[in-house]
PDB file of N, H, CA, C and O in Angstrom:
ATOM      1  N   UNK A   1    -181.994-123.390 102.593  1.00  0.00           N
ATOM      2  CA  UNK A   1    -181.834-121.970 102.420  1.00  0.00           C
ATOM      3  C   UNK A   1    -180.493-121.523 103.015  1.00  0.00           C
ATOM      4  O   UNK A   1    -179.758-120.694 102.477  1.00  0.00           O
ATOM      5  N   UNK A   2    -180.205-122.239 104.342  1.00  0.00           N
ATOM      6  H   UNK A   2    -180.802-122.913 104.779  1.00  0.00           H
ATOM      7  CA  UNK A   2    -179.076-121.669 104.639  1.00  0.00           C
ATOM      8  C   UNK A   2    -177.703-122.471 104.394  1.00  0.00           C
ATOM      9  O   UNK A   2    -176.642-121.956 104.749  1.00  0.00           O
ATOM     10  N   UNK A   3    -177.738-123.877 103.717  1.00  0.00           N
ATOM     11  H   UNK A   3    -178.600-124.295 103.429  1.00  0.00           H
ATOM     12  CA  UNK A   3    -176.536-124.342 103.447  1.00  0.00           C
ATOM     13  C   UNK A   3    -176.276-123.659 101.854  1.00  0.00           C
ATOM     14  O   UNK A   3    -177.183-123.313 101.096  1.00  0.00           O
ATOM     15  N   UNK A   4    -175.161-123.591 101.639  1.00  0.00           N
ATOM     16  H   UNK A   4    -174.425-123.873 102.255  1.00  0.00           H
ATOM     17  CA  UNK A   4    -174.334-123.339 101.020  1.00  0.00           C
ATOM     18  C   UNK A   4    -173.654-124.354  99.361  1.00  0.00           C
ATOM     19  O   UNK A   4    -173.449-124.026  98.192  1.00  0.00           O
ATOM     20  N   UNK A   5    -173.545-125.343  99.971  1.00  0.00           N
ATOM     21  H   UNK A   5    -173.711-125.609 100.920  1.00  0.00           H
ATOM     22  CA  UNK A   5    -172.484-126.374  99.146  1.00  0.00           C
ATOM     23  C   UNK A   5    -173.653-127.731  99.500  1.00  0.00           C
ATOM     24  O   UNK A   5    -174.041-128.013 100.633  1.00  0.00           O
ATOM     25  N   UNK A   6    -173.989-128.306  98.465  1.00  0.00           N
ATOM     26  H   UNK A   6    -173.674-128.076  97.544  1.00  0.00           H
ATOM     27  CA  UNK A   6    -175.261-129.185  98.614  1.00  0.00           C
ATOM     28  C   UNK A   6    -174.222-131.076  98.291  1.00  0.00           C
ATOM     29  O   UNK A   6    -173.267-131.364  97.570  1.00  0.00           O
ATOM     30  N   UNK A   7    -174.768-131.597  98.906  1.00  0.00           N
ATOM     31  H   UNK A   7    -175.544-131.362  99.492  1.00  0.00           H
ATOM     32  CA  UNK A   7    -174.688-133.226  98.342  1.00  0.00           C
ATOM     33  C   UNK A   7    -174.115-133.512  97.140  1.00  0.00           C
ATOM     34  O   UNK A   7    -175.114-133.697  96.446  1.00  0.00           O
ATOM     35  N   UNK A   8    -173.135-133.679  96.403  1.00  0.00           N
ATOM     36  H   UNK A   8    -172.323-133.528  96.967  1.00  0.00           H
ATOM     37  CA  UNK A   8    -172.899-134.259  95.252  1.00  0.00           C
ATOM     38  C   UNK A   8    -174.227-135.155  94.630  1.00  0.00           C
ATOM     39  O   UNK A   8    -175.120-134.671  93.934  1.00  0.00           O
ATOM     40  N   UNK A   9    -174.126-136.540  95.048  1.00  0.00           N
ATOM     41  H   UNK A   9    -173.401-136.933  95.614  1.00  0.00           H
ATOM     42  CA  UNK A   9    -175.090-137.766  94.896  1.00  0.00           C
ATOM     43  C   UNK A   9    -175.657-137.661  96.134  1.00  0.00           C
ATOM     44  O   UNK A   9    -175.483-138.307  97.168  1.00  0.00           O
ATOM     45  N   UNK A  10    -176.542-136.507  95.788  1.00  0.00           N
ATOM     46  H   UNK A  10    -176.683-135.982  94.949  1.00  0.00           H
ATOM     47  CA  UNK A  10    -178.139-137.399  96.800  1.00  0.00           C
ATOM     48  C   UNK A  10    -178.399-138.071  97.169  1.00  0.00           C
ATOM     49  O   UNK A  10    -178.311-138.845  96.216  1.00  0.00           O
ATOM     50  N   UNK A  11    -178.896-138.874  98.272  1.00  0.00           N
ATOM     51  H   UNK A  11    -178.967-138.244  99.046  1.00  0.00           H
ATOM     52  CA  UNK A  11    -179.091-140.004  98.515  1.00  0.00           C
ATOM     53  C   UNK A  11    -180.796-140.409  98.285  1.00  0.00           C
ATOM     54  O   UNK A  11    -181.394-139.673  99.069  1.00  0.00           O
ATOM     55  N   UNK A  12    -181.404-140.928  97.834  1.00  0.00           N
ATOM     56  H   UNK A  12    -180.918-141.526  97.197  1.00  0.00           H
ATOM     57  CA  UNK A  12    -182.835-141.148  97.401  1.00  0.00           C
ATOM     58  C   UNK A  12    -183.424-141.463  98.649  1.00  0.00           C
ATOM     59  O   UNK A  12    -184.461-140.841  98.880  1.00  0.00           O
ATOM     60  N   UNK A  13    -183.080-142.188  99.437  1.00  0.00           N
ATOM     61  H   UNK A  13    -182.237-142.693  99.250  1.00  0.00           H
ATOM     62  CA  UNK A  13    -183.728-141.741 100.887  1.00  0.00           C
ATOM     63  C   UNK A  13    -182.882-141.305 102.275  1.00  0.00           C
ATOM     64  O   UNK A  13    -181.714-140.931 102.169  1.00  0.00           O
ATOM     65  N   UNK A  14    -183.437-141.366 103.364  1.00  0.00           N
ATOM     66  H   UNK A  14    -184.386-141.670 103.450  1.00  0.00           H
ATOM     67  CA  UNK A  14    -182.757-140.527 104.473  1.00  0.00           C
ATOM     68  C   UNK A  14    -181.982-141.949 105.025  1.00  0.00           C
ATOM     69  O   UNK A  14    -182.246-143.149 104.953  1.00  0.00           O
ATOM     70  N   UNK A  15    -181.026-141.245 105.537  1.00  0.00           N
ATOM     71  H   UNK A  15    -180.811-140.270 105.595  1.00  0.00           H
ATOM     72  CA  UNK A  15    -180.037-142.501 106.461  1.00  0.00           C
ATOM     73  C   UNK A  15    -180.998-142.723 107.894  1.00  0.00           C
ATOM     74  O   UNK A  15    -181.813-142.003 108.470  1.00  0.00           O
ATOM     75  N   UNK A  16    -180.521-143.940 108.118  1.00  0.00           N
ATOM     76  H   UNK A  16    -179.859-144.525 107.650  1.00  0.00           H
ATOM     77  CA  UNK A  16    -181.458-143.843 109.538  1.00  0.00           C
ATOM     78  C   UNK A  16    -180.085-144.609 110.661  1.00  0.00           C
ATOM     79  O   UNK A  16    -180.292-145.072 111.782  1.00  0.00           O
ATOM     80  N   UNK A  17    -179.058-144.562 110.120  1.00  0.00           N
ATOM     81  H   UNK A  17    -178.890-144.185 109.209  1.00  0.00           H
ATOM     82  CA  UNK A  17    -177.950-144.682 111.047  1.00  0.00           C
ATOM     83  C   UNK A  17    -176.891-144.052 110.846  1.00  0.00           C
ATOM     84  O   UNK A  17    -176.454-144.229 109.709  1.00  0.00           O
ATOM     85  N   UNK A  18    -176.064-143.132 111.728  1.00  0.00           N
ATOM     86  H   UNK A  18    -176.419-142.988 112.652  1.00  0.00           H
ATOM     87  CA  UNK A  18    -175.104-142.144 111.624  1.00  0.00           C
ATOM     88  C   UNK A  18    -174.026-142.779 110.357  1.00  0.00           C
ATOM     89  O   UNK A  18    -173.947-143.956 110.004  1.00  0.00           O
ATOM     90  N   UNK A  19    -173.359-141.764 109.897  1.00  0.00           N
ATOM     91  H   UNK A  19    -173.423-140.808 110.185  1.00  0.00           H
ATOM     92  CA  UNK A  19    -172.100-142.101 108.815  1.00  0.00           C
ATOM     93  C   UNK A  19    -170.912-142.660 109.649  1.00  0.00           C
ATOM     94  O   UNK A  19    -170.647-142.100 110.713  1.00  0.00           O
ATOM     95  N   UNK A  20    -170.149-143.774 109.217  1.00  0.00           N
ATOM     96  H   UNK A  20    -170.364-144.228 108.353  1.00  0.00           H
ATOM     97  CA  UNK A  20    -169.094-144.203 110.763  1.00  0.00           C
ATOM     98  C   UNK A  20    -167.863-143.206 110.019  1.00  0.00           C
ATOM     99  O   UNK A  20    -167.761-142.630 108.936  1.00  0.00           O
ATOM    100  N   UNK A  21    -166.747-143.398 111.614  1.00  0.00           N
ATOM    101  H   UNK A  21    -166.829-143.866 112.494  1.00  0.00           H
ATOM    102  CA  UNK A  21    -165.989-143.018 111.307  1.00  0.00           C
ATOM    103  C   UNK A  21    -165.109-143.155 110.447  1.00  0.00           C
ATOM    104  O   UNK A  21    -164.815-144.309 110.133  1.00  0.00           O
ATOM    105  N   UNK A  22    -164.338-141.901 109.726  1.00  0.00           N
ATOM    106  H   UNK A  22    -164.576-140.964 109.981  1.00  0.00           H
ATOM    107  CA  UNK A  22    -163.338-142.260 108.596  1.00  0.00           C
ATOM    108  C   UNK A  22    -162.430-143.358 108.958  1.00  0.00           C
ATOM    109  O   UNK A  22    -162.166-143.539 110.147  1.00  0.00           O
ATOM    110  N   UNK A  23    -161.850-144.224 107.901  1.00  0.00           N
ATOM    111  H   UNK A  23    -162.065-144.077 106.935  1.00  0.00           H
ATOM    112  CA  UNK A  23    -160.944-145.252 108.240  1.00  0.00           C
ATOM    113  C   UNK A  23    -159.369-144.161 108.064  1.00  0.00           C
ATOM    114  O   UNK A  23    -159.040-143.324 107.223  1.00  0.00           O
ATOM    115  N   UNK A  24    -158.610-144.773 109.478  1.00  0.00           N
ATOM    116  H   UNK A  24    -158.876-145.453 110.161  1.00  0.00           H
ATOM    117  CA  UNK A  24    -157.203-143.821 108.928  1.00  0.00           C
ATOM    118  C   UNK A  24    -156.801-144.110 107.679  1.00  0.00           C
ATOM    119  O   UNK A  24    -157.310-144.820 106.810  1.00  0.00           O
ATOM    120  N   UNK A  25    -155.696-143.384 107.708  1.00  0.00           N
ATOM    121  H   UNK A  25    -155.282-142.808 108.413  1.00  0.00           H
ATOM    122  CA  UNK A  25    -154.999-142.999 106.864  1.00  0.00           C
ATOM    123  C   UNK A  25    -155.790-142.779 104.863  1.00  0.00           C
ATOM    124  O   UNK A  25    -155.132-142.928 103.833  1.00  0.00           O
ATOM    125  N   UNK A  26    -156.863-142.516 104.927  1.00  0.00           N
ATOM    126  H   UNK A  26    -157.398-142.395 105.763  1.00  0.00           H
ATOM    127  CA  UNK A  26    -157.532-142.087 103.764  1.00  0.00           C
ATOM    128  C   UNK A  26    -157.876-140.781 103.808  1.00  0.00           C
ATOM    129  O   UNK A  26    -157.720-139.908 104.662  1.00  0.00           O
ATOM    130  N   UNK A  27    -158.409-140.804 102.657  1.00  0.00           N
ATOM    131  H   UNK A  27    -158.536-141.513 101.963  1.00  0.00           H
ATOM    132  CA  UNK A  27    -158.848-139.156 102.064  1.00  0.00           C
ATOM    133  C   UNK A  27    -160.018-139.211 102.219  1.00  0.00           C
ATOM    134  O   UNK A  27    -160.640-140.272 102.250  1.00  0.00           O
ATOM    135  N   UNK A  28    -160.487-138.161 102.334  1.00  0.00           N
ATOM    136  H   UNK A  28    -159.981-137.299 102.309  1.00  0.00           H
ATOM    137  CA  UNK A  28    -162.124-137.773 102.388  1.00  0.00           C
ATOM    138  C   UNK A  28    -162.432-138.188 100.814  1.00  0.00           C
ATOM    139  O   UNK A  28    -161.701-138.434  99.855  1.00  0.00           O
ATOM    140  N   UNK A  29    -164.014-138.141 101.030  1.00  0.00           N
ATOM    141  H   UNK A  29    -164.608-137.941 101.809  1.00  0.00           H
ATOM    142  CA  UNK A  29    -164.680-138.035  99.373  1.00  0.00           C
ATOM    143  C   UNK A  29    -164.455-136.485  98.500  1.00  0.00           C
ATOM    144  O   UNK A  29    -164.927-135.452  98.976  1.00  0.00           O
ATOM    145  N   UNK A  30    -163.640-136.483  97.113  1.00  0.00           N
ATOM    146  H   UNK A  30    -163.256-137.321  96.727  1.00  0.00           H
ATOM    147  CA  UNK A  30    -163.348-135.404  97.120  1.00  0.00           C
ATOM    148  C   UNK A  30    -164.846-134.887  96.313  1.00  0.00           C
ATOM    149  O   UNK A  30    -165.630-135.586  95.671  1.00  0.00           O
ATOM    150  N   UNK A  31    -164.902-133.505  96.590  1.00  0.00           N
ATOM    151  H   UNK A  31    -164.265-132.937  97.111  1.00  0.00           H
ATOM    152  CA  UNK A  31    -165.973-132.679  95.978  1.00  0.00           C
ATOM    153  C   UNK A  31    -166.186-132.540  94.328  1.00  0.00           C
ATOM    154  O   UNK A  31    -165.137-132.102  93.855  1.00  0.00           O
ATOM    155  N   UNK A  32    -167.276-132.785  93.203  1.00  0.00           N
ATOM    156  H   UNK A  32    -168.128-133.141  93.587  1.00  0.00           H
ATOM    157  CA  UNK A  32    -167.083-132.700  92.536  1.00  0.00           C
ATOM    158  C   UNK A  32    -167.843-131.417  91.609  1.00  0.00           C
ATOM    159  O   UNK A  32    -167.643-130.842  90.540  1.00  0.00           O
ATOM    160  N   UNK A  33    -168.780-131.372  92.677  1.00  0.00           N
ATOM    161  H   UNK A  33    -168.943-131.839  93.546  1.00  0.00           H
ATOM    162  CA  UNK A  33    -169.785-130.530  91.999  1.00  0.00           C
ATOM    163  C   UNK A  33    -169.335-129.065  92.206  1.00  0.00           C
ATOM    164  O   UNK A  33    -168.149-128.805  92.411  1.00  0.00           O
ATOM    165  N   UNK A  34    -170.550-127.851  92.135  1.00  0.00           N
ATOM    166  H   UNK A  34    -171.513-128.063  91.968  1.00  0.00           H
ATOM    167  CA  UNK A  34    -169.950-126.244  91.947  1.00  0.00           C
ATOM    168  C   UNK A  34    -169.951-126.217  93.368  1.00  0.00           C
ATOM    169  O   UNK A  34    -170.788-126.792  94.063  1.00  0.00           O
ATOM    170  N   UNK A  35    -168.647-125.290  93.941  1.00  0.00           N
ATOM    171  H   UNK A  35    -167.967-124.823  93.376  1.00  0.00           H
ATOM    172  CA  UNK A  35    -168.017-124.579  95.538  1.00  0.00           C
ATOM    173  C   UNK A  35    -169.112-123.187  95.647  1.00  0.00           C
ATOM    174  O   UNK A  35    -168.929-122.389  94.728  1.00  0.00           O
ATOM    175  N   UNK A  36    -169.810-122.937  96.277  1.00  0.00           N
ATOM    176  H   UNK A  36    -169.959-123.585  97.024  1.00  0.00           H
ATOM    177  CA  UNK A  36    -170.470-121.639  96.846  1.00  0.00           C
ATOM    178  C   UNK A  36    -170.143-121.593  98.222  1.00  0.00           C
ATOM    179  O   UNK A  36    -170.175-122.454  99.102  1.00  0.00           O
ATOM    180  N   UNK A  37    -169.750-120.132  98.210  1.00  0.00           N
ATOM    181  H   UNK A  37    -169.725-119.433  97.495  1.00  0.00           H
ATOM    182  CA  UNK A  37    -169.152-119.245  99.660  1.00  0.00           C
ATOM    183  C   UNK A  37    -170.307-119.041 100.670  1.00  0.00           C
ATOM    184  O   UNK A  37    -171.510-119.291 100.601  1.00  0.00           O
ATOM    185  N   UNK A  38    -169.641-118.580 101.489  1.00  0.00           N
ATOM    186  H   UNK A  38    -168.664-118.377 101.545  1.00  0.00           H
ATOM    187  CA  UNK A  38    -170.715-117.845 102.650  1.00  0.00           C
ATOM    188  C   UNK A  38    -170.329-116.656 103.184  1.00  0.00           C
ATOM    189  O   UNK A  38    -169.460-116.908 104.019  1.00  0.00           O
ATOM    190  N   UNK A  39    -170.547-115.408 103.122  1.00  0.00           N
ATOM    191  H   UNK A  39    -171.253-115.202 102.444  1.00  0.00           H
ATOM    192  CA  UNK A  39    -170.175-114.313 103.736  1.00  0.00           C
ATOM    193  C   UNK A  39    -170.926-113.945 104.608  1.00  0.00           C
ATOM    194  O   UNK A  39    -172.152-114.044 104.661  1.00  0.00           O
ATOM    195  N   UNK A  40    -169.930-113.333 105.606  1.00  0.00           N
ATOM    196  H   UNK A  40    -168.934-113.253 105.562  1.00  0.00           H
ATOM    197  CA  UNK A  40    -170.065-112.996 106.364  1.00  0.00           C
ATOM    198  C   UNK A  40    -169.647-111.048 106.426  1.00  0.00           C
ATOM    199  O   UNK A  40    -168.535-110.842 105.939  1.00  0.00           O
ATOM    200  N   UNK A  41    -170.171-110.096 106.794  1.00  0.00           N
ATOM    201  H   UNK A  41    -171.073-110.263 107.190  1.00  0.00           H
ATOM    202  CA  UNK A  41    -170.238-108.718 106.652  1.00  0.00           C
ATOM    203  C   UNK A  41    -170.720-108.294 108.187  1.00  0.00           C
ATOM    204  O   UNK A  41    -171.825-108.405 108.718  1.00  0.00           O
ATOM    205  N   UNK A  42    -169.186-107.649 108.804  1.00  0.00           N
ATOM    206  H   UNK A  42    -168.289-107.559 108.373  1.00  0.00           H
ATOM    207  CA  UNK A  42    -169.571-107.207 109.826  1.00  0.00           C
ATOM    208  C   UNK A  42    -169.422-105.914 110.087  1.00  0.00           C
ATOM    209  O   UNK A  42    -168.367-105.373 109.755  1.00  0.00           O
ATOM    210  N   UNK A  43    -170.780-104.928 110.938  1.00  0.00           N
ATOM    211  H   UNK A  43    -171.637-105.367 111.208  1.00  0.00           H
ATOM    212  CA  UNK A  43    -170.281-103.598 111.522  1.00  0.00           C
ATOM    213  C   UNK A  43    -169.335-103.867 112.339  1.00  0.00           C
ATOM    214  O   UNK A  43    -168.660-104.876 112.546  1.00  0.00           O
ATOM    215  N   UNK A  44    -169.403-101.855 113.198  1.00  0.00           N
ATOM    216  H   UNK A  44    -169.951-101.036 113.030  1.00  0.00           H
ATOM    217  CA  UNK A  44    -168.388-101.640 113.727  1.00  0.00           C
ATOM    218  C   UNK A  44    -169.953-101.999 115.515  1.00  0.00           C
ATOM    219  O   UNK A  44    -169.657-102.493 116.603  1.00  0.00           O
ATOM    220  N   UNK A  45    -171.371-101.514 115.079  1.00  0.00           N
ATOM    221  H   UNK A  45    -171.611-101.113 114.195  1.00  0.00           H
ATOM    222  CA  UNK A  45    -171.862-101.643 115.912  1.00  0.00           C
ATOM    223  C   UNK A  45    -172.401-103.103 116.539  1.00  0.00           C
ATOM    224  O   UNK A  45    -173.416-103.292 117.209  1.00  0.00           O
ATOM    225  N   UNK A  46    -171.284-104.175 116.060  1.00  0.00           N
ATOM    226  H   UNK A  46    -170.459-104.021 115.516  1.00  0.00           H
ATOM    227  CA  UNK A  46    -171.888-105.402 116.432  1.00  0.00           C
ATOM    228  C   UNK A  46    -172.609-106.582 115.445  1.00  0.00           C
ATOM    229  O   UNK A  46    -172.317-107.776 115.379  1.00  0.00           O
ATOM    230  N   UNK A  47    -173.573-105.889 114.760  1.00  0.00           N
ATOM    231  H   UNK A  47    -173.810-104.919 114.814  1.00  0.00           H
ATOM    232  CA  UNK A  47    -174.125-106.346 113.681  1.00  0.00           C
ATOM    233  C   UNK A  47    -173.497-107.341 112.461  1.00  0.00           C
ATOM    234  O   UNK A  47    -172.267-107.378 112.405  1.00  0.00           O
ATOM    235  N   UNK A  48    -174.102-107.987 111.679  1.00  0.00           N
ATOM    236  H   UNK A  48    -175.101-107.957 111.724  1.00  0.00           H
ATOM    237  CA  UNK A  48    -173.468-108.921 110.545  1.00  0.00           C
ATOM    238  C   UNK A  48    -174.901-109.308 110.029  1.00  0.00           C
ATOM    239  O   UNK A  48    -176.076-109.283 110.394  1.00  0.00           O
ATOM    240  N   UNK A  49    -174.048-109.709 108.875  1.00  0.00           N
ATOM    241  H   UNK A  49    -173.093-109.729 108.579  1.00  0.00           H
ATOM    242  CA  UNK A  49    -175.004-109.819 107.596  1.00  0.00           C
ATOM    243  C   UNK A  49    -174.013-110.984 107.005  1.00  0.00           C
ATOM    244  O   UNK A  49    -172.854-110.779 106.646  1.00  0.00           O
ATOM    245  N   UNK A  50    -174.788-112.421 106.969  1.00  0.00           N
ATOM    246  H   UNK A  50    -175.730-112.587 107.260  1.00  0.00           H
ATOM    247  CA  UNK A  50    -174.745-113.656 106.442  1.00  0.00           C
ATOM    248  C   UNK A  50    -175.529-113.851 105.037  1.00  0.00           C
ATOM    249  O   UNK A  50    -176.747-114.011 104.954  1.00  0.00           O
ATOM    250  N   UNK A  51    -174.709-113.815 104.048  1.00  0.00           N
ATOM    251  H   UNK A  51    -173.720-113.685 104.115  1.00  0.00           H
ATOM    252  CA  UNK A  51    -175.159-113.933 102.360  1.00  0.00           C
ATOM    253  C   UNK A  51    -174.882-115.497 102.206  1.00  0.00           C
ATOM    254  O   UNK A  51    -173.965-116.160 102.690  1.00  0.00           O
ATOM    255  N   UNK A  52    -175.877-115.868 101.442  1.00  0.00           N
ATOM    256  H   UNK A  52    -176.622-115.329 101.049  1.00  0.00           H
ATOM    257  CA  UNK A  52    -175.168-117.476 100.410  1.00  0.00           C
ATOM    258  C   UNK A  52    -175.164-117.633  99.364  1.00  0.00           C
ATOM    259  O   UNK A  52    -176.260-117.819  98.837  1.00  0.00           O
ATOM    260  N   UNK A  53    -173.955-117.643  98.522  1.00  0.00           N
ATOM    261  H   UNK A  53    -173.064-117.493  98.950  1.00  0.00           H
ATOM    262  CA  UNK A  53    -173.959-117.275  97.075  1.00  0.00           C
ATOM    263  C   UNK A  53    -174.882-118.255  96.598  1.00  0.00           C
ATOM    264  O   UNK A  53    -175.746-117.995  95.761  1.00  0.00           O
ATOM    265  N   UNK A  54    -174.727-119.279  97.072  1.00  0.00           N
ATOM    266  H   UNK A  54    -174.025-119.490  97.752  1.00  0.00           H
ATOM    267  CA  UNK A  54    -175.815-120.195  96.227  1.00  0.00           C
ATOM    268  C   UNK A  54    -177.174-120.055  95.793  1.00  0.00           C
ATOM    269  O   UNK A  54    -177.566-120.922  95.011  1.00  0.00           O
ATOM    270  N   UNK A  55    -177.982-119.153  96.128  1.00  0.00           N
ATOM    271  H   UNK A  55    -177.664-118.449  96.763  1.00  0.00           H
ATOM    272  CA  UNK A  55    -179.339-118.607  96.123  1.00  0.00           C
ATOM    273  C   UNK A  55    -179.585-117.552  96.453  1.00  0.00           C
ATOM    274  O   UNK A  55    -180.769-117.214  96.452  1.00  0.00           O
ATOM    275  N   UNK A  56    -178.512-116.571  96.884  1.00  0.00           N
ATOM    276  H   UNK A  56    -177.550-116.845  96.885  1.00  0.00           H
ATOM    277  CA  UNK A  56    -178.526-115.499  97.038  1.00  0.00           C
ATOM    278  C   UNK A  56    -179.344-114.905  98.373  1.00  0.00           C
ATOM    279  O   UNK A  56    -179.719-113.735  98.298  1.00  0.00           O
ATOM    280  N   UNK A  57    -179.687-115.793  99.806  1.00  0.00           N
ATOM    281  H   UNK A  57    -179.382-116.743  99.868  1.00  0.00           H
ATOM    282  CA  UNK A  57    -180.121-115.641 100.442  1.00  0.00           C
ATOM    283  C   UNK A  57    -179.263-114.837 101.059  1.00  0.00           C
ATOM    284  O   UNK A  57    -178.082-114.896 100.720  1.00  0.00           O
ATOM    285  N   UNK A  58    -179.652-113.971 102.033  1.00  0.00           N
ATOM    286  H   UNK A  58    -180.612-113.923 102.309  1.00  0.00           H
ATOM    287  CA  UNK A  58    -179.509-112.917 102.731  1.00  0.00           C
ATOM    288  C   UNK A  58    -179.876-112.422 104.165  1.00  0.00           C
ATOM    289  O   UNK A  58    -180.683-111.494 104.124  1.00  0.00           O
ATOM    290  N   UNK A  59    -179.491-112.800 105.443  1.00  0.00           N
ATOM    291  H   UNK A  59    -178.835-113.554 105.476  1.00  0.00           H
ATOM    292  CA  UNK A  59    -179.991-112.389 106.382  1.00  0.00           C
ATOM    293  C   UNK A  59    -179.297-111.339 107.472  1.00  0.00           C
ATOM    294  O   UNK A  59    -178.122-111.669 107.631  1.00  0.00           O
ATOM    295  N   UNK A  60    -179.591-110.389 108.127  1.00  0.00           N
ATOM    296  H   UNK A  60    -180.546-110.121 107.998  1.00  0.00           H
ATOM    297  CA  UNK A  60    -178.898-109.514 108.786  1.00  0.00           C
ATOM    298  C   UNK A  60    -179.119-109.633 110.247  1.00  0.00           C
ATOM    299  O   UNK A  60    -180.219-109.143 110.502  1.00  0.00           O
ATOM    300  N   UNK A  61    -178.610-110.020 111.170  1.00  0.00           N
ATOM    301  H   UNK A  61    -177.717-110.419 110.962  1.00  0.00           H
ATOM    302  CA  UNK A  61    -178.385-109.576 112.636  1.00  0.00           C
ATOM    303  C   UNK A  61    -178.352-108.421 113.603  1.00  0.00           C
ATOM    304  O   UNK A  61    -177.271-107.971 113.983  1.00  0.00           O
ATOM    305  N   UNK A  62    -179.178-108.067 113.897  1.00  0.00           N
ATOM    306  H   UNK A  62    -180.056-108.432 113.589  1.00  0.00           H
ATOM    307  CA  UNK A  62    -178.544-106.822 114.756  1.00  0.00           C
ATOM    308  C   UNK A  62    -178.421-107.171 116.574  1.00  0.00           C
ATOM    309  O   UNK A  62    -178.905-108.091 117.233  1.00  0.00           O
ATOM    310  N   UNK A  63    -177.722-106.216 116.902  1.00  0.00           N
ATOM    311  H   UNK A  63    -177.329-105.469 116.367  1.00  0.00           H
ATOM    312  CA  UNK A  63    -176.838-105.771 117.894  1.00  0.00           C
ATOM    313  C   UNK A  63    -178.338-106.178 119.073  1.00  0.00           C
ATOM    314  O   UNK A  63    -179.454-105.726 118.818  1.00  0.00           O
ATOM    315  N   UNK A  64    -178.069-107.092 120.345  1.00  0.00           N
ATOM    316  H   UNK A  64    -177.162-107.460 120.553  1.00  0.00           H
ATOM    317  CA  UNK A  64    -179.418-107.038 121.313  1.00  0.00           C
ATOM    318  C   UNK A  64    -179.335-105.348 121.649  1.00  0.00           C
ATOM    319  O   UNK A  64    -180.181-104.820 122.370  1.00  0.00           O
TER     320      UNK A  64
END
């Protein structure tokens, strides 16, 4: 609900050992699938409101 930009290729099951580190001097895996944003909407009283275009979820914060 609250990510944004999902997995290209899924993985069919869960990893059960961390991803290692990138090898230098390479490129990341580039993205192929659709980019969805995340906004962020802030008052003046503190407050914000976090949208995700991807599903259109919506949650608002207020001020303690």
């Amino acid at each position: 609900m609250f990510i944004s930009n999902l997995v290209d290729d899924p993985q069919m099951v869960m990893p059960v050992q961390p991803i290692g580190a990138p090898v230098p001097n390479t490129l990341p895996p580039q993205h192929n699938g659709p980019a969805y944003w995340i906004k962020v909407s802030a008052k003046q009283d503190g407050s914000f409101t976090v949208t995700n275009q991807r599903n259109g979820f919506s949650k608002t914060y207020a001020t303690r």
